[in-house]
C-alpha positions in Angstrom: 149.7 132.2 56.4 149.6 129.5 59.3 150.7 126.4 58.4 147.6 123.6 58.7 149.1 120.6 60.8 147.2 116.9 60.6 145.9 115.3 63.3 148.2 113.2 65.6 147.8 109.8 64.7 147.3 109.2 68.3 144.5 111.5 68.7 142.8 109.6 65.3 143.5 106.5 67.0 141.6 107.2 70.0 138.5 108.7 68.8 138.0 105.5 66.6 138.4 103.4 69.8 135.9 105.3 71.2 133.6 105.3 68.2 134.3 101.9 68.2 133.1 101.6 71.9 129.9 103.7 71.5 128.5 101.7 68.8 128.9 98.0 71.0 127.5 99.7 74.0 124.5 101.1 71.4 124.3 97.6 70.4 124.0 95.9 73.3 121.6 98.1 74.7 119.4 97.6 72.0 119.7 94.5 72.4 118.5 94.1 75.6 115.9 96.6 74.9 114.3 94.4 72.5 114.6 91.4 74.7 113.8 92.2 78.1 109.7 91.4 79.6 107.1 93.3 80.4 106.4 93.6 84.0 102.7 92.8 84.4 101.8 94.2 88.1 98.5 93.4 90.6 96.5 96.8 91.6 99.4 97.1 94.9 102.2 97.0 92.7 100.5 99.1 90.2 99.8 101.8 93.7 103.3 101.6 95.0 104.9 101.7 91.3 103.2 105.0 90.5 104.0 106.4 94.0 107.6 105.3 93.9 107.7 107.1 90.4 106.5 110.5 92.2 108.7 109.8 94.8 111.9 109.9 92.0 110.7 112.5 90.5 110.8 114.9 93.6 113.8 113.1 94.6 112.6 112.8 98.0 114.3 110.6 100.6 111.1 110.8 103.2 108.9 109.4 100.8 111.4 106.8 99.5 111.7 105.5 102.7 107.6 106.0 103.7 107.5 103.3 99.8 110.5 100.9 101.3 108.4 100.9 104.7 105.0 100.0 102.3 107.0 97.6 100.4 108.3 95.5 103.2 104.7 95.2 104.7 103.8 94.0 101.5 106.1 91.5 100.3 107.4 89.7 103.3 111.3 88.3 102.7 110.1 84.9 103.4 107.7 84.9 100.8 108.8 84.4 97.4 108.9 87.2 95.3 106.9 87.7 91.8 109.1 89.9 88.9 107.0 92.7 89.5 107.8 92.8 93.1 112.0 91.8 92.1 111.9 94.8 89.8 110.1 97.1 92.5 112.7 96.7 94.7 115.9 97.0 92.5 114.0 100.2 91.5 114.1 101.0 95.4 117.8 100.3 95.4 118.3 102.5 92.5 116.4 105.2 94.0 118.4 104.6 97.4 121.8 104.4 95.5 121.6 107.9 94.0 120.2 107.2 90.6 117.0 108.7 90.6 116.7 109.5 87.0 117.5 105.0 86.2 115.0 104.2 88.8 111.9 107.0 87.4 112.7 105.7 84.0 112.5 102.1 84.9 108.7 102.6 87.3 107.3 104.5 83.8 108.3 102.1 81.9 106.9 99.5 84.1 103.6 101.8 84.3 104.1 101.8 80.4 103.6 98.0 80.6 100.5 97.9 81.9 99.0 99.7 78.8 97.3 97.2 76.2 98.2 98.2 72.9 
């Protein structure tokens, strides 16, 4: 009969750090879950939102840049900037960075906001 060896104390050790770890990064998020704003949005931002969260989920780079190109004609750098156009463009960034899946999740939930429960 094989002989039933414990776990290394090493190995126990480590999978309690990372428990450990999990549950603050769970926490945290939560946390900023519950406290972040709505993004309330005019009829443009609303247009551009919906067609930048197409955009993700083809994952196309010709219609990200045809929303950048929309974007800059419609928010002018010198102009300052209302949350809803902020967070439209860190989307954008997102989007432009690689992360398409962040920046779809973050233009529904956006869209989401617009809903009056």
């Amino acid at each position: 009969m094989p002989r039933r060896t414990d776990p290394s104390p090493t190995n126990s050790t480590s999978r309690k750090i990372a428990v450990a770890l999990l549950a603050v990064v769970c926490a945290v998020g939560i946390g900023w879950w519950l406290s972040r704003k709505p993004v309330e949005l005019n009829e443009n931002e609303y247009d551009l939102t919906l067609a930048f969260y197409r955009v993700c989920n083809q994952q196309s780079l010709k219609g990200l840049q045809k929303i950048e190109d929309q974007i800059n004609e419609s928010f002018p750098d010198d102009a300052p900037r209302s949350d809803a156009q902020s967070a439209l463009i860190a989307m954008v960034e997102q989007a432009k960075q690689g992360h398409w899946r962040e920046a779809s999740v973050a233009a529904r939930q956006a869209l989401d906001d617009q809903v009056k429960h």
